[in-house]
N, C-alpha and C positions, 0 to 999 in steps of 0.2 A: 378772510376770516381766520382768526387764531384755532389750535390745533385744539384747545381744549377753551370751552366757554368762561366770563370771568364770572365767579361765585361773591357776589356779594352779602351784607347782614341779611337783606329781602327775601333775596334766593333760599336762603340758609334757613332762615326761619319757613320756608315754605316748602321746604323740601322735607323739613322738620316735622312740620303739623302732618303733610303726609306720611311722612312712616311711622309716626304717633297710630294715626286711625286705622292703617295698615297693619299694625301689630296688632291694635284691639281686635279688628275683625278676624283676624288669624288667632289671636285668645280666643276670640268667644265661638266660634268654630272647632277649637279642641276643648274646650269648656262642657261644649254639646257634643260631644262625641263625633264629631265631624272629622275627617281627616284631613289635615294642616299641612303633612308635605309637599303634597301640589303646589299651594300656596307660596311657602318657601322656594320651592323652584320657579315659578313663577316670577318672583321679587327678583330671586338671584340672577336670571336668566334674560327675561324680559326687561324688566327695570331698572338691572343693572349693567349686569356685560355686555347685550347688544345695540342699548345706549351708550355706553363706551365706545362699542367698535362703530358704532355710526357718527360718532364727534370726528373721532380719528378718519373715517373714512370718507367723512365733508371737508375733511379742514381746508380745500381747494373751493369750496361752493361760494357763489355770490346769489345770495336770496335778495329778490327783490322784495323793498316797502310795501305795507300795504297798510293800506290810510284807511282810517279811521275815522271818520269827521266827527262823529259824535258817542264817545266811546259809551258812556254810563245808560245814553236812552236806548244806543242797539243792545246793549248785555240785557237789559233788562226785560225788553222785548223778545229778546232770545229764550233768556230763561224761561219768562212767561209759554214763550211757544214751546220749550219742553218739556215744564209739567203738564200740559195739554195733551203732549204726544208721547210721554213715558205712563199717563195714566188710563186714558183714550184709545191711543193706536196698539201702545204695545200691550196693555193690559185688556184693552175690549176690540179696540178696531182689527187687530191681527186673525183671530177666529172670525168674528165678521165675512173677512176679504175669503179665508178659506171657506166656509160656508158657503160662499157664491157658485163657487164650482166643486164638482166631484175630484177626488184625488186624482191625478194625474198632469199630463203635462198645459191643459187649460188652465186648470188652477194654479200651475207653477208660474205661468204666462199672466195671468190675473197680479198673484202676487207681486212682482216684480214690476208691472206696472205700478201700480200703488204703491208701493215703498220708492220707487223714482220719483215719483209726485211727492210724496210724504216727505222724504229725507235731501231732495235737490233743488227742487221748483216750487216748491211750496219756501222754505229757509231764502231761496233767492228774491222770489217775488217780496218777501217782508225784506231784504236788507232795501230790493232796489227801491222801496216804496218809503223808505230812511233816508234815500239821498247817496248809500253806501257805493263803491265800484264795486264790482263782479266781474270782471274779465281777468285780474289778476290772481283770483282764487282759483279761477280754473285751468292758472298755467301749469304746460305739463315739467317745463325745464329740464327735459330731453336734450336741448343744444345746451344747458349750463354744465361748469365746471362739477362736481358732486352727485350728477345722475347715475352716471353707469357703473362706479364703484359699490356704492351702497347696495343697488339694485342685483348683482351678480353675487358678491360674496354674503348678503345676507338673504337672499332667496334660497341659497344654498342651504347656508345654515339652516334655517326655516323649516325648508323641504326635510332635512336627515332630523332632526329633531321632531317633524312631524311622526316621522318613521319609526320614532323610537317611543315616543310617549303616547301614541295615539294607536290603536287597535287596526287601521286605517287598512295597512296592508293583508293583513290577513280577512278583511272585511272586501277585500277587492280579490284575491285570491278565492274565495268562497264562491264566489259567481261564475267562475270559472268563462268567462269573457275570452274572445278568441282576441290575438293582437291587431287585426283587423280595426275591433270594438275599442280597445284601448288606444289605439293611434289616433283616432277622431275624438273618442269620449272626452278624454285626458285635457287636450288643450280646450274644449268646448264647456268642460266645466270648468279651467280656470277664467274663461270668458267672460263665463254666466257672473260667477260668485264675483269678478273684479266691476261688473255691475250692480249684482245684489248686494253684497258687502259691504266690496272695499269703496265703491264708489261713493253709498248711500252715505254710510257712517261715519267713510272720512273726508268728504266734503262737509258734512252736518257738525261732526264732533274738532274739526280739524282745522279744515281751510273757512268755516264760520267760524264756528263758536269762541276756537283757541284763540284769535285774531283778536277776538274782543274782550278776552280776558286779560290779552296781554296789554293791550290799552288802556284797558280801564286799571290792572292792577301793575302796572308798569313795571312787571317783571315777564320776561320770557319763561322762567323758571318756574315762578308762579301759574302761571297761564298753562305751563305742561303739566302738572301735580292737581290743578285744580278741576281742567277738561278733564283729568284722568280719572278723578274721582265722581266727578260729574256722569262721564261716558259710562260707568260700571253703575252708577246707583240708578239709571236710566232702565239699565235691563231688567230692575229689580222688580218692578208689578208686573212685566210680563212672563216671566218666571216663576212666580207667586200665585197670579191669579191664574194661569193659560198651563204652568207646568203639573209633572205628576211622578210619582215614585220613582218612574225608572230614567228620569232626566236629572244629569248632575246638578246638586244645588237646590233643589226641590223641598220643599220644609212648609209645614203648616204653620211654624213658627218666621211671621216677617221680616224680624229684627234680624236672624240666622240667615235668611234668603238676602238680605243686604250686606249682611257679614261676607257672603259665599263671594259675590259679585265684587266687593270691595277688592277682597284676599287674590283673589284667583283674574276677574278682568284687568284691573286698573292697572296692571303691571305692564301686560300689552299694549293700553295703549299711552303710556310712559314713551316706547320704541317708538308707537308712529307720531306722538307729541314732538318728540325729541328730533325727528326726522322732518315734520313739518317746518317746525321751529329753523331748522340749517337748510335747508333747499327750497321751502316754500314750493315742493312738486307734488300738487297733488297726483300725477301719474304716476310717479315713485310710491308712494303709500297706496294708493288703489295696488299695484301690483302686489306688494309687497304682501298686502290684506289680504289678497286672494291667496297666495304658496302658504296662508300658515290655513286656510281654510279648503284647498281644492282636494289632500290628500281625504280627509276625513269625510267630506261630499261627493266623492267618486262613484262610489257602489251604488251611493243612493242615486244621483244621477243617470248612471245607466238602470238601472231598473225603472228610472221615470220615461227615457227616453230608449229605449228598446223594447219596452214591455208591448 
C-alpha cells in the first residue's frame, strides 16, 4: 500500500461537501453562542494530523477485501436499521435499559449487555440474513503488517491529549484511590469501555456500515466523510432527548444539538474511518476507542465498582 492514499475528483469532492457541513455546524454553533474552539481542535487534531500520521504509519499494512455482494440493498437496510436505532435506542431505548436497574454495577451489566445486542448481533444477524460474510469484519490483524505501529504511537498520543484537554485527571486525583485501586481499576476500565465503546460503535459505524458505503459509493474516501458524518448525527436524538444542562452539547434547540455533534464527533471518527479503511482491524480501533475514552471513565468506574 502507498505511503499516502491516491486523491482522486470523487475523493475530493467528498472530502469537500464534508468540510462544507463541517464549517456550518461550527458557524452555527458560534452563531448561538456556543463555543467553536473545541471544534476546531477537533478537525485539526482528529481529522487531520492523526489521520496523517496513521496513513504514514500503515503505509506497510495489507488490508484484506471485503465483498460486498449486494452493495445498494445492504446500505439501505443499514441505513433503515439506523434511523430505527438513533431514534429508538438512543433517543428512547437507552433510559428504558437504565430504568430496569437501580444505579450501580447491575445496571452497568444490564447496559452493556444490551448495547452488545444492539450494536453487534443485532447489525450481524441483518447482514448474515443478506447473504453478506462476517468473519472478515471481525479480523483483529494483529499478525498483519500495520498493527502495532499505529496502535503504540497513537495510543500514546490519545492517552497525553486525553490528559490535557479532558478534566480526567484531576477527577481521578479527587477520589483519592489507593495505587492498589488504580492498578486493577485502570486496565479493567479499558476492558469494559473496548467493549462498551470501541467494540459496539466500531464494528456498527466501521467494519458495517463504512464497508458499504464504500461499495456502494465507490470511494474509500467517501465512505470515511460520509460514516463520519453519519456516526455523529446518530448521537444527535440521544443527546437531545435523554440530555440536560450540565452535558456538553445539550440545547433545546435540535438543529444546534446536531450542529454540536457534527463539529466536535465526526472528526473522531475521520481517525478511526481512516484507520479502518488501511488495516481493516477491527482490534486496532476497538483499542484505540477505548485510550481516547478510559481516562475520562476512570473515576466514574471506580466509584461504580468499589462503592
Amino acid at each position: 500500500m502507498p505511503l499516502l492514499p491516491r486523491i482522486d475528483s470523487r475523493s475530493t469532492t467528498f472530502i469537500g461537501g464534508y468540510l462544507t457541513l463541517w464549517a456550518a455546524a461550527t458557524g452555527y454553533l458560534g452563531l448561538t453562542g456556543v463555543d467553536w474552539t473545541f471544534p476546531v481542535f477537533s478537525l485539526a487534531v482528529f481529522g487531520a494530523a492523526l489521520p496523517a500520521l496513521s496513513i504514514a504509519l500503515t503505509h506497510k499494512a495489507t488490508p484484506p477485501p471485503v465483498a460486498v455482494p449486494r452493495p445498494k440493498v445492504e446500505l439501505t437496510a443499514l441505513l433503515l436499521f439506523l434511523a430505527v436505532y438513533a431514534v429508538i435506542f438512543l433517543g428512547w431505548g437507552m433510559s428504558a435499559t437504565r430504568a430496569l436497574a437501580p444505579a450501580g454495577r447491575e445496571r452497568e451489566l444490564l447496559v452493556l449487555g444490551v448495547k452488545l445486542i444492539v450494536h453487534v448481533a443485532a447489525p450481524a444477524a441483518l447482514l448474515a440474513a443478506l447473504g453478506a460474510p462476517l468473519a472478515v469484519l471481525f479480523g483483529s490483524g494483529i499478525r498483519r503488517p500495520g498493527f502495532w505501529p499505529p496502535l503504540l504511537a497513537l495510543g500514546a498520543i490519545i492517552l497525553a491529549l486525553m490528559c490535557v484537554v479532558s478534566p480526567s485527571l484531576s477527577e481521578i486525583a479527587a477520589l483519592h484511590a489507593s495505587a492498589t485501586t488504580l492498578a486493577w481499576a485502570a486496565p479493567a476500565t479499558f476492558i469494559w469501555l473496548a467493549l462498551e465503546a470501541g467494540l459496539c460503535e466500531e464494528f456498527l459505524f466501521r467494519a458495517v456500515l463504512q464497508t458499504r458505503l464504500a461499495a456502494a459509493l465507490k470511494s474509500e474516501a467517501g465512505a470515511v466523510v460520509t460514516g463520519a458524518l453519519l456516526f455523529s448525527l446518530a448521537h444527535a436524538p440521544g443527546l437531545y432527548l435523554r440530555g440536560h444542562p450540565g452535558i456538553d452539547g445539550y440545547s433545546t434547540d435540535p438543529v444546534q444539538v446536531m450542529a454540536f455533534t457534527v463539529a466536535t464527533l465526526s472528526p473522531i471518527a475521520i481517525l478511526f474511518g481512516t484507520l479502518w479503511a488501511r488495516t481493516r482491524s477491527l482490534l486496532l480501533i476497538v483499542l484505540l476507542h477505548a485510550a481516547v475514552d478510559v481516562l475520562p471513565n476512570l473515576a466514574d468506574f471506580i466509584r461504580t465498582w468499589t462503592g
